[in-house]
C-alpha positions as CSV (number, residue, x, y, z in Angstrom):
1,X,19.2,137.0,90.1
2,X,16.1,135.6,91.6
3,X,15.9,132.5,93.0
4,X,12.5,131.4,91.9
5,X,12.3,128.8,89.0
6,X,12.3,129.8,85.5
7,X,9.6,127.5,83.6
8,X,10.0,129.6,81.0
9,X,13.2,128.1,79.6
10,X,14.2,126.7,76.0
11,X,12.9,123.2,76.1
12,X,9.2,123.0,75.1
13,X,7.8,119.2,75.8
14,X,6.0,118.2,72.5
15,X,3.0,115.8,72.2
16,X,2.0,113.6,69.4
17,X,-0.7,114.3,67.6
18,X,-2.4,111.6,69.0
19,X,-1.7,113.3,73.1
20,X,-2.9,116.1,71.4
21,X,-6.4,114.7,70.1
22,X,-6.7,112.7,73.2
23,X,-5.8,116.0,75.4
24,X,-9.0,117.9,73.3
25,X,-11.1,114.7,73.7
26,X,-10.6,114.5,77.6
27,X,-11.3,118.7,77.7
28,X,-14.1,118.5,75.4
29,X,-16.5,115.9,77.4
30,X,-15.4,117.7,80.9
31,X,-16.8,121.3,78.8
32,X,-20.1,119.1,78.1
33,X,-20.5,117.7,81.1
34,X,-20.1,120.9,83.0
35,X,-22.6,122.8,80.2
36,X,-24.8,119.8,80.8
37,X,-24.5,120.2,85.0
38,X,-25.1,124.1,84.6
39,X,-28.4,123.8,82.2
40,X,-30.0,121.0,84.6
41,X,-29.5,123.8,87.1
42,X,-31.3,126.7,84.9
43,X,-33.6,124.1,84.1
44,X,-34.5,123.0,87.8
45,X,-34.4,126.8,89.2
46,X,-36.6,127.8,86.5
47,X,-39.2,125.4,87.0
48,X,-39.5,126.3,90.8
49,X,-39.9,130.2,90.1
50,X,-42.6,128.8,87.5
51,X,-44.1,126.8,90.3
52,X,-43.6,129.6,92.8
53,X,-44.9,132.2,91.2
54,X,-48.4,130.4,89.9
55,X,-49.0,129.9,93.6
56,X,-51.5,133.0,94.8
């Protein structure tokens, strides 16, 4: 037998379904913020190829 930890034993922690709502709340608005970080990105890099590139 190994000595490492076995997580993968018999008692399952259960949320309510308000921890549960509450858990998909908190990861939904970190999924928008980061969508939200990432397009301001595009956004920002595309404009300064569009600015770059017009430049002769």
């Amino acid at each position: 037998m190994s000595d490492a930890p076995d997580y993968n034993n018999d008692t399952e922690e259960c949320l309510s379904e308000e921890e549960v709502e509450e858990l998909m709340v908190r990861t939904s608005r970190k999924q928008v913020r980061s969508d939200y970080r990432r397009s301001l990105g595009s956004e920002a890099s595309r404009r300064y190829c569009d600015l770059n590139t017009g430049k002769d």
